[in-house]
N, C-alpha and C positions, 0 to 999 in steps of 0.2 A: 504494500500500500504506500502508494506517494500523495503528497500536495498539489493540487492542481491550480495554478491561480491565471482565472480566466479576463478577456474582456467582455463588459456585458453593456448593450445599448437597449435605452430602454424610450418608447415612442409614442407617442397619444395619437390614436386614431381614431376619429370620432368618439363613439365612448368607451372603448376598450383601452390599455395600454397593451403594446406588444413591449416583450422582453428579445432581447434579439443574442446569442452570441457566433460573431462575425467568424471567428476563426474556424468551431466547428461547422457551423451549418447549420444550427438547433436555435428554432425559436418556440416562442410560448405567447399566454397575455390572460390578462385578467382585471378583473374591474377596479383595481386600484394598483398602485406600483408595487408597493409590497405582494399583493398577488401574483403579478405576471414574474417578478423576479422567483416565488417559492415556486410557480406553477416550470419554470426554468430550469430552476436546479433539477428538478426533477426529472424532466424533460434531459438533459443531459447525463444524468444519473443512468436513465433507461438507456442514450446511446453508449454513453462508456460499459456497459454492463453487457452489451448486444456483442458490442467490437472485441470484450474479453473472452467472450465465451467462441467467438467465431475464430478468436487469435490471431488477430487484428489491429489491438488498439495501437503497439507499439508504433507502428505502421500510419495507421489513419494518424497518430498525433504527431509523426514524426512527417508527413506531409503536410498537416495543418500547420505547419513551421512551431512546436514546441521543439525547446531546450530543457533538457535533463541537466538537475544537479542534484547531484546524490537522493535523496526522496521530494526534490521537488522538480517539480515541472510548469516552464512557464511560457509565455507568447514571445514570441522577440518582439523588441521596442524597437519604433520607427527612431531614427534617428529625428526626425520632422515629420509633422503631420501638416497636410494642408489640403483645403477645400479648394476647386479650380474651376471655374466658368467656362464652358466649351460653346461657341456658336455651330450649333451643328443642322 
């Protein structure tokens, strides 16, 4: 068992909030923020759990660009982030 420390976006959409995390793929939502983030974890929960049993996860996380350090595992950090305008 390691530590996973994710990024998680979280979004009002009409009346819902959606929980979003980017790196895996796994979203969620619920009618308040603290819902869509628990209904998330969960949600993530069931994919890490799918991807161990299939023996896979090493893999699927080691695509999603996670860095292992002794029991923990995390995202790579952008050196910069930045939003960009495209006329398209």
């Amino acid at each position: 068992m390691y530590n996973l420390d994710i990024k998680v976006e979280i979004f009002k959409e009409e009346d819902l909030y959606v929980a979003l995390c980017p790196s895996l793929n796994v979203s969620s939502y619920g009618e308040t923020e603290d819902e869509a983030k628990r209904c998330l974890v969960e949600a993530i929960e069931a994919f890490i759990e799918e991807c161990d049993k299939m023996g896979t996860l090493d893999e699927v996380l080691e695509e999603a660009g996670f860095i292992q350090t002794g029991r923990r595992r995390y995202t790579r950090r952008p050196l910069k982030e930045e939003t960009l305008a495209l006329a398209i």
